[in-house]
C-alpha positions in Angstrom: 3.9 22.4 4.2 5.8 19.2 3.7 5.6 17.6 6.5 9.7 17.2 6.1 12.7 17.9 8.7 14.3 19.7 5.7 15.2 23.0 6.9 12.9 26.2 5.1 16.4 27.8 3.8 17.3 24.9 2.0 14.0 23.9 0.7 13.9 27.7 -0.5 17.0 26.7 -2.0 16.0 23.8 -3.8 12.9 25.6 -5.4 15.3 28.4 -6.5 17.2 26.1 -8.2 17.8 25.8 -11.7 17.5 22.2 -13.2 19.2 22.4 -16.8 18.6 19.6 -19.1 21.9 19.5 -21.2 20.9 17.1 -23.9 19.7 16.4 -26.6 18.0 19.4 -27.0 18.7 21.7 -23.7 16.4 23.2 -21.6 16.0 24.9 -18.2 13.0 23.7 -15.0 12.0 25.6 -12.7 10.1 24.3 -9.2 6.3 25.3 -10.0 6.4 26.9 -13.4 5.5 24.3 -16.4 8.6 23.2 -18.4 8.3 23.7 -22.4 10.8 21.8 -23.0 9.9 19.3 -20.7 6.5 18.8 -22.3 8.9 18.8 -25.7 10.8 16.4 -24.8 7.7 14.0 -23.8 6.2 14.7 -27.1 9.6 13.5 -29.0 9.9 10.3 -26.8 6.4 9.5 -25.7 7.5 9.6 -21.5 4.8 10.2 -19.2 6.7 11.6 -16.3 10.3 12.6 -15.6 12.6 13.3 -12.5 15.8 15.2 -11.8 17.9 12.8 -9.7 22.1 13.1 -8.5 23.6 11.1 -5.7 25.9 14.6 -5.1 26.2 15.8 -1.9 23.8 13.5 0.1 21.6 15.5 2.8 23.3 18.5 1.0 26.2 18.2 2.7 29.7 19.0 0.9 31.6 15.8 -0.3 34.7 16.1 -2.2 34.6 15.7 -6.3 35.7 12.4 -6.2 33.4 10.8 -3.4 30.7 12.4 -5.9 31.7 11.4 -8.8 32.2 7.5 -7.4 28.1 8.2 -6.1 27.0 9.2 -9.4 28.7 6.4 -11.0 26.9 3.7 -9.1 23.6 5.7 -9.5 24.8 5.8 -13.3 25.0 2.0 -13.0 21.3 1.5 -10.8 19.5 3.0 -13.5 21.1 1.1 -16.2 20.9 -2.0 -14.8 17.2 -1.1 -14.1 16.7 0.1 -17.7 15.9 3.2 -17.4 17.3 5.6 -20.2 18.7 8.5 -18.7 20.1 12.1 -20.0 22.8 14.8 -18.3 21.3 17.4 -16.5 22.8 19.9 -13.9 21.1 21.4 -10.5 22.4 25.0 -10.9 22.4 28.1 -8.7 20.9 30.7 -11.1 23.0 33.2 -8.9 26.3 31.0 -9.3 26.9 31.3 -6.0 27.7 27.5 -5.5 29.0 24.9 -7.6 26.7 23.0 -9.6 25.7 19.5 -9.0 25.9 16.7 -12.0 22.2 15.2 -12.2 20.4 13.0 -14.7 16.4 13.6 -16.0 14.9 10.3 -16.3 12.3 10.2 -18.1 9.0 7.0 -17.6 10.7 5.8 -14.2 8.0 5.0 -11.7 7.8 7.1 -9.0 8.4 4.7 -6.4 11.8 3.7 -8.3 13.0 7.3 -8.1 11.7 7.6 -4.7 13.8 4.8 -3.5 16.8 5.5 -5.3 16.9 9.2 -4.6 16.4 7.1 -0.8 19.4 5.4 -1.6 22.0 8.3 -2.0 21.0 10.0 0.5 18.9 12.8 -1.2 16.5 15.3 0.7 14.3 15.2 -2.4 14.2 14.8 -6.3 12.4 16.4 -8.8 9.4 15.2 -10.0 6.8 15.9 -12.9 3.5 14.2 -14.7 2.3 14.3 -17.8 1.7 18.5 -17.1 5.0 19.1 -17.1 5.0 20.6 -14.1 8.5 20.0 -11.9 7.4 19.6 -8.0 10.0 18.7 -5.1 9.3 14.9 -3.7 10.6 15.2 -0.2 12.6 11.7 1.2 12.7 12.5 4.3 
């Protein structure tokens, strides 16, 4: 399917996730299903593609608040210093069964920038999406 050493549970658990847009106007993605107020927000800022990236919990594995909160800082600080314009976002269970993870939607990255930084904190996959509107898992590994 992907061609990924992910294992099936957690990739189940990744499309079952909810990816919450907090600002400026929130909205909800889900894995598959066209985004609204995805395709909203492209039509306010005139992006072409957007992503759902965090530097939490590398290889989904449990780090302590403060070890993620020092990784989303530096990510915070990679796409600045890249330019990329980011917003605060949130990769929810929709059966709050575990603790959310802080995330960012970048909007007009290129793909292979996302790619590589999702590469370089560690992440299984982002979330990625065209023009369509349509979020899709990119697998990293």
């Amino acid at each position: 399917m992907t061609g990924s050493s992910i294992p099936a549970s957690l990739i189940r658990a990744y499309e079952e996730t909810d990816y919450r847009v907090l600002e400026p106007e929130p909205f909800t993605m889900k894995i598959g299903i066209p985004s609204a107020g995805l395709a909203r927000l492209y039509e306010r800022t005139g992006a072409r593609t957007a992503t759902v990236i965090t530097a939490w919990n590398p290889r989904s594995e449990k780090m302590s608040d403060a070890e993620n909160e020092a990784a989303q800082a530096r990510l915070v600080a990679d796409l600045e210093a890249a330019g990329l314009r980011h917003l605060p976002a949130l990769g929810a269970d929709p059966k709050d069964q575990w603790k959310g993870e802080v995330s960012l939607l970048v909007p007009d990255a290129a793909r292979e920038t996302v790619e590589a930084l999702g590469r370089k904190f560690g992440q299984n996959c982002i979330v990625w999406a065209e023009a369509d509107a349509l979020p899709t898992l990119l697998f990293l590994r």
